[in-house]
TORMIVEX-359107 format. One record per residue (C-alpha): residue in three letters; x negated, y negated, z negated. Coordinates in steps of 0.1 Angstrom, whole numbers, padded with zeros to 4 digits, always signed. Each point is the difference from the previous one (the first is absolute). Example, Ala and Ser with C-alpha at 12.3 -4.5 7.8 and 13.67 -1.06 7.14 Angstrom:
2
ala-0123+0045-0078;ser-0014-0034+0007;
END
This chain:
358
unk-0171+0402-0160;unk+0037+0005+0015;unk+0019-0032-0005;unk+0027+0016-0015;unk-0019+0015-0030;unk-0017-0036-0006;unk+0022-0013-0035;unk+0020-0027+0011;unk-0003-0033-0022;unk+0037+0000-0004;unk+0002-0041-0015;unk-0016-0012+0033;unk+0025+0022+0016;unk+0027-0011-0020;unk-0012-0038+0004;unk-0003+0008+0038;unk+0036+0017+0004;unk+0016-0036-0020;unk-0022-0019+0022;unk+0021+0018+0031;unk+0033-0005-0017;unk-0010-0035-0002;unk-0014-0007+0035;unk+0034+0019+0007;unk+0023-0021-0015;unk-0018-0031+0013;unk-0002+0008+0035;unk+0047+0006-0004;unk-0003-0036-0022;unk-0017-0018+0032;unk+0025+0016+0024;unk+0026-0021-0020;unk-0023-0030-0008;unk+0002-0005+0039;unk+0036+0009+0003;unk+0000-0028-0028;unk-0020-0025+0021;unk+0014+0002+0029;unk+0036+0001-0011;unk-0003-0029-0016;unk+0009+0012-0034;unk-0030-0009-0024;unk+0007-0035+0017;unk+0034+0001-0014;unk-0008+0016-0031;unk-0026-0029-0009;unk+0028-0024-0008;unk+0027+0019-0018;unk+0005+0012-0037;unk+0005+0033-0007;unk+0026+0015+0023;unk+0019+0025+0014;unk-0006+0024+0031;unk+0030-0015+0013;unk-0013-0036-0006;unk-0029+0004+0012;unk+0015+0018+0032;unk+0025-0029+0008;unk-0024-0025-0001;unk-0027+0015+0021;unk+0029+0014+0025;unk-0010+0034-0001;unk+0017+0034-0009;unk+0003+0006-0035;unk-0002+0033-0002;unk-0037-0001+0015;unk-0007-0032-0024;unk+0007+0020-0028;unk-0020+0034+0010;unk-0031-0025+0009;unk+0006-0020-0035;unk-0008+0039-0021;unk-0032+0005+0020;unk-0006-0041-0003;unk+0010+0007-0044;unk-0021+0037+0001;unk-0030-0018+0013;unk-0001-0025-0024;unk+0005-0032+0028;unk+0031-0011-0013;unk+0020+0004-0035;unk+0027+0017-0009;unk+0027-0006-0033;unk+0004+0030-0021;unk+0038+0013+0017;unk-0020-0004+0032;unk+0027-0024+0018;unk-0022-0032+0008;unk-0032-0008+0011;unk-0028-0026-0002;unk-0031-0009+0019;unk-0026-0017-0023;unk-0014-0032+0011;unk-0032+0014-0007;unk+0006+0026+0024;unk+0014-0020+0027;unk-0034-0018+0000;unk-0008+0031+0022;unk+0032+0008+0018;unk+0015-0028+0013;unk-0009-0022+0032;unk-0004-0030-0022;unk-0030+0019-0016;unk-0018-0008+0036;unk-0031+0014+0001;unk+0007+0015-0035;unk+0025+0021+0018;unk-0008+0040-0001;unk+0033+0015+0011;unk-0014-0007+0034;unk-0029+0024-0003;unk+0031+0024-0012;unk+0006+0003+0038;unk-0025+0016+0014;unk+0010+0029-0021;unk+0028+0012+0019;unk-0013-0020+0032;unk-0025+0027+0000;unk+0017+0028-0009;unk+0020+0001+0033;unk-0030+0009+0019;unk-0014+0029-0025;unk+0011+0026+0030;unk-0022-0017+0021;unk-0028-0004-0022;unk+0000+0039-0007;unk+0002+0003+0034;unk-0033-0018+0004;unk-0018+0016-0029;unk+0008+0036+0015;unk-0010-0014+0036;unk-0019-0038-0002;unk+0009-0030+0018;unk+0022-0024-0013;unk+0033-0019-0005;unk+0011-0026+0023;unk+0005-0034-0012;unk+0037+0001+0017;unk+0009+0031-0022;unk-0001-0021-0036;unk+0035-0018+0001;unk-0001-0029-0019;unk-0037-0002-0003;unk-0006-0031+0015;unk+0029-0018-0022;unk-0011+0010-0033;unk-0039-0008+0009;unk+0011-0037+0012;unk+0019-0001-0034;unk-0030+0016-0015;unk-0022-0026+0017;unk+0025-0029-0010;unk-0011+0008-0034;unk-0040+0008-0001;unk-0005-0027+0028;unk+0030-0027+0006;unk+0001-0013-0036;unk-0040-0008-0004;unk-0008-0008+0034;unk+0001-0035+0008;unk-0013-0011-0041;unk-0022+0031-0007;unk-0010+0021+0030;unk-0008-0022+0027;unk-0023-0019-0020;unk-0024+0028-0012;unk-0010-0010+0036;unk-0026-0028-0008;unk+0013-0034+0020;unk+0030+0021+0019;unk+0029-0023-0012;unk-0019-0032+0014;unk-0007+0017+0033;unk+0042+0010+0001;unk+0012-0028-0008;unk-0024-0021+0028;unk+0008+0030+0026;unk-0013+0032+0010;unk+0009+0034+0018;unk+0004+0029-0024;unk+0007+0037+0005;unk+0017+0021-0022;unk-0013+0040+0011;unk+0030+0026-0011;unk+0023-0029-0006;unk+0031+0027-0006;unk+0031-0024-0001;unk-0015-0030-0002;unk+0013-0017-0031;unk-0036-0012-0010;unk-0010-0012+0033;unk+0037-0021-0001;unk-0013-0014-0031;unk-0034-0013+0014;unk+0016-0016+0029;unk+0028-0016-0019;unk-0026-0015-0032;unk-0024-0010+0031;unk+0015-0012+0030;unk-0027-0013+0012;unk-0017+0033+0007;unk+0010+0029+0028;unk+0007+0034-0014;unk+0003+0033+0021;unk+0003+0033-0020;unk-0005+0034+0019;unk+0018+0035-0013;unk+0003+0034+0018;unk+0036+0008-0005;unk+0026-0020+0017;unk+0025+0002-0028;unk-0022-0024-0023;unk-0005-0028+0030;unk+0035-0003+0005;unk+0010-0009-0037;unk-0034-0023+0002;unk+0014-0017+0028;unk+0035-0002-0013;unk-0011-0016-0032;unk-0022-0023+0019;unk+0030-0013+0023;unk+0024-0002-0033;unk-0029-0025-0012;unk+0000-0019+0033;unk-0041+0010+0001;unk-0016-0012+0035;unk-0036+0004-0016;unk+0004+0039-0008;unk-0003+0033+0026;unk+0001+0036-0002;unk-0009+0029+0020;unk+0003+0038-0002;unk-0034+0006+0007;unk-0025+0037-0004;unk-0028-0021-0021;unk-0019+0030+0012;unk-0001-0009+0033;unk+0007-0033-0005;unk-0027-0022+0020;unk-0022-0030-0022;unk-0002-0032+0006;unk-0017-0019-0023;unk+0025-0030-0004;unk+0014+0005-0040;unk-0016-0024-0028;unk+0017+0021-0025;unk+0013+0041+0004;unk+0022+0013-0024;unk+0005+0041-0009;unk+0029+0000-0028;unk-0003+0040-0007;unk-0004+0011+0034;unk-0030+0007+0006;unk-0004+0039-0018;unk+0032+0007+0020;unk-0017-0005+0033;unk-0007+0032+0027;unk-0035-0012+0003;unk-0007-0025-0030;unk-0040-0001+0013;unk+0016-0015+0035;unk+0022-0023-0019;unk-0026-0017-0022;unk-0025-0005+0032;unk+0030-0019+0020;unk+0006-0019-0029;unk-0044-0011-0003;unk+0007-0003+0037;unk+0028-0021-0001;unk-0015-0027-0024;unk-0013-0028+0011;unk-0032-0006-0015;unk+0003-0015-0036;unk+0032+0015-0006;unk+0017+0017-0024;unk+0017+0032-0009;unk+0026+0010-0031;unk+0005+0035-0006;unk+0026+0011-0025;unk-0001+0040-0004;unk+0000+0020-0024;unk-0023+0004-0030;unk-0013+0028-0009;unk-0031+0022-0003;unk-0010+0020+0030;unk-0013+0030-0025;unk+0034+0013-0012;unk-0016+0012-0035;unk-0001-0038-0005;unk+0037-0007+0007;unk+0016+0020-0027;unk+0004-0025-0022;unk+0013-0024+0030;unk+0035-0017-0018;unk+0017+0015+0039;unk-0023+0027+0013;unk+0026+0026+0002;unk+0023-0019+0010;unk-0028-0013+0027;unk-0010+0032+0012;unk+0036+0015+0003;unk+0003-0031+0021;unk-0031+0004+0020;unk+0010+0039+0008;unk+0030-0007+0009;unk-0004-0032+0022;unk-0029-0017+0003;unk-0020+0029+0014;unk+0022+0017+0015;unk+0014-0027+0024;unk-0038-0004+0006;unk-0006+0035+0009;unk+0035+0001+0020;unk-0022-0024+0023;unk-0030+0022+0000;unk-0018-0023-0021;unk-0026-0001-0030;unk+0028+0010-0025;unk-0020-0026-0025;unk+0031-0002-0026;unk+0008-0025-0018;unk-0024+0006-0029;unk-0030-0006+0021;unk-0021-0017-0028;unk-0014-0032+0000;unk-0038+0021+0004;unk+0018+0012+0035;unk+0014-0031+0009;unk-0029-0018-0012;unk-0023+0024+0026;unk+0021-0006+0029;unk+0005-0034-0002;unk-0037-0004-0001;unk+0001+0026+0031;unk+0022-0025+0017;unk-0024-0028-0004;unk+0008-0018-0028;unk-0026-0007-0025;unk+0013-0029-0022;unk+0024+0023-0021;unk+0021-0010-0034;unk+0027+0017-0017;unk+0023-0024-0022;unk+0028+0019-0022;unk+0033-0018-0009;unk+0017+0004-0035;unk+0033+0004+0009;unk-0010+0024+0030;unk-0011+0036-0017;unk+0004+0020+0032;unk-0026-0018+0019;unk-0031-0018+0007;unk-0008-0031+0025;unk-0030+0003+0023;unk-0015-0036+0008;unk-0022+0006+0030;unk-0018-0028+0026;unk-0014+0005+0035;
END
């Protein structure tokens, strides 16, 4: 039968079309939630009364003309209030509980990032749908700012009182002293934490981009850190040596050109007995399964436009970033690694934790 003479079910297409207008109005409303985060402004908001445009403005230092355009999408989205005459403004405290930097780890305006992070690429995206290959890791900007502030959330809050010790009898074995590798360690900040909570260990933290290492090593000097090192390293090529008592992957490892290579240095690079903590994402490697997933879009927009593209760009597996624990769970076992645990944390609904011994 010709398509256009089946009888349309016109309330799923009228549900559909509102669902559009929605996902429309959303995708504008987290264009200004990061304008919002990154300004500064829902910081500012969370400790004054109703108020002005002009108000608010002066005490954030910023142009009130803009403050008050971003204040109607802030009141037609529903983020902050608005009095009846439509002069003053309020952000609840409920609501700052998920806006502001005090939130921590509670936090979402930085996920609001990625949004228009991404979108300055979507030329070179459609480029690689039309022809294949991929986007460069150099082409995203500010990619490797917001993922360390990303990270500073999902990792640097829980590490030291809830991550580290999902690793049976790791926290003894830091604090006595022992050499640790962090694979993919982006800017560093958790590898900085490790060394500063356990000086009595030596930390060394390999990346691929050169951008990353540099703020590594400049937080490690601002810290006065002699037990800490970094290196812009190809972990593809990257040569074992079977030296670390505990690796360390903080979502890295999906990103990787050759994620098979990785996982074998990393089985290689153990010493016997030792351990390895892999953060990634967690999700189902059968998509049907990840509709319900609280971030799957939001994930796979993600993984499209990032994760396996910058992959690709390298001529690499293109794994994305939702992978699957099934896949990740195959090649680990691939690499070598037969002891394998995954441990979930409450606060952490983007990812799992991978406990794994050599």
């Amino acid at each position: 039968m010709c398509k256009l003479c089946i009888e349309l079910d016109h309330v799923k297409s009228e549900a559909f079309s509102e669902k559009l207008v929605h996902s429309f109005n959303q995708g504008a409303l987290s264009l200004m939630i990061s304008i919002g985060h990154r300004t500064g402004l829902f910081d500012i908001m969370k400790n004054m009364p109703y108020s002005t445009s002009r108000e608010i403005a002066d005490q954030a230092g910023l142009n009130e003309r803009y403050v008050r355009e971003w204040l109607g999408a802030m009141a037609a989205g529903e983020v902050v209030e608005v009095t009846g005459d439509g002069s003053k403004f309020f952000l609840s405290p409920e609501h700052a509980a998920f806006l502001t930097r005090d939130a921590g780890a509670d936090n979402l305006g930085v996920f609001a990032q990625y949004i228009s992070l991404l979108g300055g690429v979507e030329d070179r995206i459609i480029n690689c749908f039309e022809n294949g290959g991929g986007v460069a890791y150099e082409e995203f900007g500010r990619f490797h700012e917001v993922m360390a502030e990303d990270s500073g959330q999902s990792v640097l809050n829980t590490l030291v009182d809830q991550t580290l010790p999902l690793v049976p009898g790791i926290v003894d074995k830091l604090v006595s002293g022992i050499k640790v590798l962090d694979m993919g360690c982006g800017s560093g900040r958790a590898l900085n934490l490790m060394a500063r909570n356990y000086p009595n260990s030596a930390f060394y933290g390999f990346d691929l981009c050169l951008e990353p290492i540099q703020t590594a090593r400049k937080e490690a000097q601002s810290f006065g850190l002699t037990n800490v090192f970094f290196e812009q390293k190809d972990l593809t090529t990257y040569e074992p040596v079977g030296e670390f008592d505990l690796i360390t992957a903080f979502d890295s490892i999906h990103d990787q050109a050759r994620p098979d290579i990785v996982l074998d240095n990393i089985f290689k690079s153990l010493k016997d007995g030792g351990s390895f903590l892999m953060q990634d994402i967690d999700s189902n490697t059968n998509i049907s399964k990840n509709i319900d997933h609280p971030l799957g879009t939001l994930l796979y927009t993600i993984s499209t436009m990032h994760c396996m593209t910058v992959s690709l760009a390298q001529g690499g597996m293109g794994l994305g970033a939702m992978w699957g624990t099934d896949k990740a769970i195959e090649m680990l076992k691939e690499a070598g690694f037969k002891d394998i645990e995954i441990k979930r944390l409450e606060h952490d609904i983007q990812n799992c934790y991978y406990i794994l011994k050599k």
